[in-house]
N, C-alpha and C positions, 0 to 999 in steps of 0.2 A: 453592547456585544453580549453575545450566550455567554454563563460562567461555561468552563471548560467542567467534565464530566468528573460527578464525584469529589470536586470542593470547590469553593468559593475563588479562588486564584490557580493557578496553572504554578505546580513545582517540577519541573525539567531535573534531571537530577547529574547534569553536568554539571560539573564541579568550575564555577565563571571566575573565581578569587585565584590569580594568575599564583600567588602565594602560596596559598591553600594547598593547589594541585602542584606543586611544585613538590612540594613535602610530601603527597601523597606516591608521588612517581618515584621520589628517594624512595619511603619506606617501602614500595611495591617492589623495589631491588632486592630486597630481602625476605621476602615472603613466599611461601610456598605458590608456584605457580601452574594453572593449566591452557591449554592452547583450547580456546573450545570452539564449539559447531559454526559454522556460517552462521544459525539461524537463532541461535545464540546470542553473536555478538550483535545481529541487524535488531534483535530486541533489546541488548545495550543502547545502541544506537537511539532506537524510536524514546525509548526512557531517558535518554540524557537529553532529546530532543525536545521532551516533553507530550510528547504523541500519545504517550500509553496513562498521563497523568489518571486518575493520583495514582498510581502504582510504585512504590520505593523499592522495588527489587524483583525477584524471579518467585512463583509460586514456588509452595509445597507441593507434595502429591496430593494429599488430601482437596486444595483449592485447586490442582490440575483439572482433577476428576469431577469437583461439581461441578467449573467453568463447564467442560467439555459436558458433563450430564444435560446442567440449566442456565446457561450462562449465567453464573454468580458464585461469587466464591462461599466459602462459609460462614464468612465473618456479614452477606448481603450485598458486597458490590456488584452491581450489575457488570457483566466482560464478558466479550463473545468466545476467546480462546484463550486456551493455555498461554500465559508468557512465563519461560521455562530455559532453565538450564540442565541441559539432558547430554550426561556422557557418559562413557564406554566402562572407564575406571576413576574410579575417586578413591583411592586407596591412600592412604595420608590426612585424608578431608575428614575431620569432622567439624560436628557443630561449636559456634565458639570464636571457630578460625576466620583470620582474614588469608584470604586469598587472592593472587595475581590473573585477572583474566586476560589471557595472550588473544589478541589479533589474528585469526587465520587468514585474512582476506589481505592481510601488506605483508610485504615481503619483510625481514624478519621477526614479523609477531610481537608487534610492540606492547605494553599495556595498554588495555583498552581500558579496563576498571579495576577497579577492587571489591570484591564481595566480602561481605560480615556471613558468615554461615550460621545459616539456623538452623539448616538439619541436613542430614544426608540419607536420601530414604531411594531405596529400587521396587522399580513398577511389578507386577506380575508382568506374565505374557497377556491375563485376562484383562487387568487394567491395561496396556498398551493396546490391546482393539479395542477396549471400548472408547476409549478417547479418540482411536482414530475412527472408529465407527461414529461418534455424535461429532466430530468436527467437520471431519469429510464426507461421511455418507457414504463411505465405500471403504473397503480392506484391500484394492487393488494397487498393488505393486507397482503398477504399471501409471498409474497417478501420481506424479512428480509431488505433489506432497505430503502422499501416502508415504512414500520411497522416502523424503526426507526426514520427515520424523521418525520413521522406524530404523533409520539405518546410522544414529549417531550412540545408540547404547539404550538404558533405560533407568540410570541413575539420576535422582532429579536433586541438583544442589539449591538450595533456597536461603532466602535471605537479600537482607537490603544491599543497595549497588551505589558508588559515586564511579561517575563515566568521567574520564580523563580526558577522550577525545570525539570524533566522530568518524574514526575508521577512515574510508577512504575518499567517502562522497564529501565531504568538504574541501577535499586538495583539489581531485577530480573535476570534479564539478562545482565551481567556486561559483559562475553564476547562477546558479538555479537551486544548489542545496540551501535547504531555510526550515529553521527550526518552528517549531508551533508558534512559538515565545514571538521571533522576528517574523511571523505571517501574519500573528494580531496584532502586533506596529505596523505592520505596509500594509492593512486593512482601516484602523487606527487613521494615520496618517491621508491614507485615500478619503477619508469623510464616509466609507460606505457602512452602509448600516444593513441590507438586505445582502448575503453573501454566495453565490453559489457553486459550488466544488463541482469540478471533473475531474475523477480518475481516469487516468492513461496508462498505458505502460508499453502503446503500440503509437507510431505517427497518427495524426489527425488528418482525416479528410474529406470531402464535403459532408456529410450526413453528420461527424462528430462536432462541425462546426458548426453547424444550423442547430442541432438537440443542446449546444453551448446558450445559442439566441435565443431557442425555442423556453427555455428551462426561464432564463434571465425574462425576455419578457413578462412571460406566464406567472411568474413570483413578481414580478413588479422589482428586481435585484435594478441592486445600484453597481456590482461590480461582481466579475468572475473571476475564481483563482483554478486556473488551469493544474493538477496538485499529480505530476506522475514518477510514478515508479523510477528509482535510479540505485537497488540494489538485482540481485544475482535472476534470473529468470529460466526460460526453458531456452535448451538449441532451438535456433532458428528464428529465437525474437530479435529485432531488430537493435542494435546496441544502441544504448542512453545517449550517446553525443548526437548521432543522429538525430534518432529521434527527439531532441532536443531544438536542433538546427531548424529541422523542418514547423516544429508547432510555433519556434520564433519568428519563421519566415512569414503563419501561415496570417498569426495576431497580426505584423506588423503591417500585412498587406490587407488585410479584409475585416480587421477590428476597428473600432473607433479609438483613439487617443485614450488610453487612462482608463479603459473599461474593463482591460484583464490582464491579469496576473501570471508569468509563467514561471514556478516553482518545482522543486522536485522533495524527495522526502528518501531515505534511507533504509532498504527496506527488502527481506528476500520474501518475495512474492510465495504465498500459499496454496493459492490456486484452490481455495475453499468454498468457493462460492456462496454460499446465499449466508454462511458464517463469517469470512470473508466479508464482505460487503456490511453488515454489523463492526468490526470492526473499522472497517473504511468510516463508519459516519460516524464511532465512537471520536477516532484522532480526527476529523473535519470539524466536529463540533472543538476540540483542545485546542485547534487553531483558528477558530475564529469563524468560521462557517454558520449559516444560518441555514442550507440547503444541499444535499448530496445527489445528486443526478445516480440513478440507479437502472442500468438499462438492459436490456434482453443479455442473459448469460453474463452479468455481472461478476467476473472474478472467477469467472470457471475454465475449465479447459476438457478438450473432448465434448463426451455425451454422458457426463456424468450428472450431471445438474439439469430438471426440466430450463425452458429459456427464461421463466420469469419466476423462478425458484427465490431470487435474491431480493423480490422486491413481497411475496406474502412471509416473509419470515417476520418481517417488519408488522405485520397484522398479526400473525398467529402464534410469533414465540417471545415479540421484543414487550417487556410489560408495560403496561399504561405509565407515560411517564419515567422509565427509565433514560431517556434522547430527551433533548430539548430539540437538537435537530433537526428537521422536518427531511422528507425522503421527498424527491421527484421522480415518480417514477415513466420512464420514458419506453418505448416501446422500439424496437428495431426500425433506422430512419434510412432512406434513400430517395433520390431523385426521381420525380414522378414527370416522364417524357409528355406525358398529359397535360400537368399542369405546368410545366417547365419550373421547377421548383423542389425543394425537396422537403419532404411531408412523412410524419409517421405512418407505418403504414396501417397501423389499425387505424387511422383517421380518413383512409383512402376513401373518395366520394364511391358511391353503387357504380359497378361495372368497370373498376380496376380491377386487373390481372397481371399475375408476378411478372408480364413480359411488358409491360406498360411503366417500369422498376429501371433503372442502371443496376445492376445486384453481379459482385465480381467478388468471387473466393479471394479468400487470403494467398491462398498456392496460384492463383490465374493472377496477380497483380505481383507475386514475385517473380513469376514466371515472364510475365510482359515488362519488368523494369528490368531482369536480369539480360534481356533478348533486345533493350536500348529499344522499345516500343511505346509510345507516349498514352498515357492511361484517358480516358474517357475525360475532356473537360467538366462532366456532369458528375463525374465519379470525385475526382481531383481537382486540385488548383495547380495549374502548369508548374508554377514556381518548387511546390513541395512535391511534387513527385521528380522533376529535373536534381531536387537535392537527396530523392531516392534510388533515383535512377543511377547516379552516380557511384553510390556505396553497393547495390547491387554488382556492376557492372566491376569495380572492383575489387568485389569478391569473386566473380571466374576471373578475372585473369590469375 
């Protein structure tokens, strides 16, 4: 199995010594406390998970700013993004201090961690675009995680973390949430040695399953771990249980026995694209992964990102050797009425045309489950759109 990125073992930095944490949640009772960002605690979360290994806490500004300049801190680890605790007021905090980090995401704000401070330092305005200029590639507001990073403060608390719990995705979703640590045991355990990740964070449908096959094949994988999204997203994406339901329905009906894995991870979506997607293979490689499927508009949203933005950053900005992970890069897939099959489409034989495609917008397939319309069998598998159809349909009434 790949070592996980940046040491020889995988350190998770939830606190497993039911004892340990037990003391630590006394002493957290008495210690100066903050409620911090979402995106905050979902980087608690991935650290305690072990996702962000080796990482033992939240950056400084200093290591913000290179991350986001060259992905690398200053000390030389390679990291595609800031992972950052950024708030409004730190007044009370300084360096030294242990700190209570409160929960926004459970109702009443339980301890999530405890930080050791290492410094308490605020951005300019010049330093806060430029980080979001080299993460995002844009200063547009209107980019949901332009808008999230710039709208929690620009104080950056730093220093090492022990994670107490995992916020809500382990209550929540008790079948599918699974830490790095428990995905290279059920990887371990499967015998497989060739591994290949899909990110999700929308239901799967015919083209997601096949570039699933296609990837596995073409590596010669001995098994897939299906790896989606189960923190905060934009209005309008489809919520976690579902889309949960449906990718169980779609393995259980059209996978072979024992071939794939359906996992989720903890996580408030970036929406960074081709940065984004560097971090996706950093935490696939921490769990065990040997391969990342990286596909048209990987982790993007709108027209911010050209379509295959996510897969030359990998050529042109990741350095020689910094991933052991290998990138598959896959190209936009759909059913070819031609060949009755479905096929990427830069692989289309001479004299296909977009209309020779099944190709249905995101809005034309909400539109037709919301209106109890049965989606194209060439599009869908009956079964997983009937469990979309349902949630749709439930949402007008």
């Amino acid at each position: 199995m790949l070592k996980p990125h940046g040491s020889d073992t995988l350190n998770p930095l939830f606190v497993a010594d039911d004892a340990k944490r037990a003391a630590l949640l006394e002493e957290a009772a008495g210690l100066k406390s903050i409620v911090v960002s979402s995106a905050a605690a979902a980087n608690a979360v991935m650290m305690g998970s072990g996702y962000f290994n080796p990482l033992t806490g939240y950056m400084n500004l200093a290591d913000s700013i290179a991350v986001a300049e060259k992905m690398e801190t200053t000390g030389g680890l390679f990291f595609p993004v800031p992972i950052v605790n950024v708030v409004e007021d730190a007044s009370g905090i300084e360096a030294g201090m242990r700190i209570a980090l409160l929960d926004p995401n459970v109702d009443g704000n339980p301890v999530l961690a405890i930080q050791t401070v290492a410094a308490v330092e605020t951005a300019t305005a010049d330093q806060m675009a430029l980080m979001t200029d080299k993460v995002f590639a844009t200063d547009d507001m209107d980019h949901p995680g332009v808008k999230a990073f710039n709208s929690v403060g620009a104080t950056f608390i730093s220093g090492d973390i022990e994670v107490l719990n995992y916020s809500y995705f382990d209550v929540d979703f008790p079948g599918t949430f699974r830490t790095a640590m428990q995905i290279r045991e059920m990887i371990e355990k499967n015998g497989w040695k060739k591994v290949v990740a899909f990110q999700t964070r929308n239901p799967m449908h015919r083209a997601h399953e096949e570039l699933v096959r296609m990837a596995m094949d073409r590596e010669e994988a001995d098994g897939a771990v299906i790896h989606m999204l189960l923190g905060k997203l934009k209005p309008g994406d489809i919520p976690a249980d579902v889309r949960d339901a449906a990718i169980r329905k779609m393995v259980e009906l059209y996978f072979p026995p024992n071939s794939c894995e359906i996992t989720g991870y903890g996580f408030d979506m970036l929406y960074a694209g081709p940065r984004e997607a560097v971090l996706h293979a950093v935490f696939r490689q921490n769990m065990g992964a040997t391969h990342l499927i990286v596909g048209r508009d990987h982790a993007g949203v709108g027209d911010y990102y050209g379509p295959f933005d996510a897969q030359t950053i990998f050529h042109e900005d990741v350095p020689e050797g910094a991933l052991e992970l290998k990138i598959f890069e896959a190209d936009h897939t759909a059913y070819s009425t031609k060949l009755g099959k479905v096929i990427m489409m830069r692989e289309a034989p001479e004299g296909h045309t977009k209309e020779d495609f099944v190709l249905l917008s995101g809005t034309k397939v909400r539109a037709m489950l919301a209106a109890g319309e049965a989606l194209p069998g060439e599009f869908a598998r009956p079964e997983v759109a009937k469990i979309l159809m349902d949630y749709y349909q439930s949402q007008e009434g």
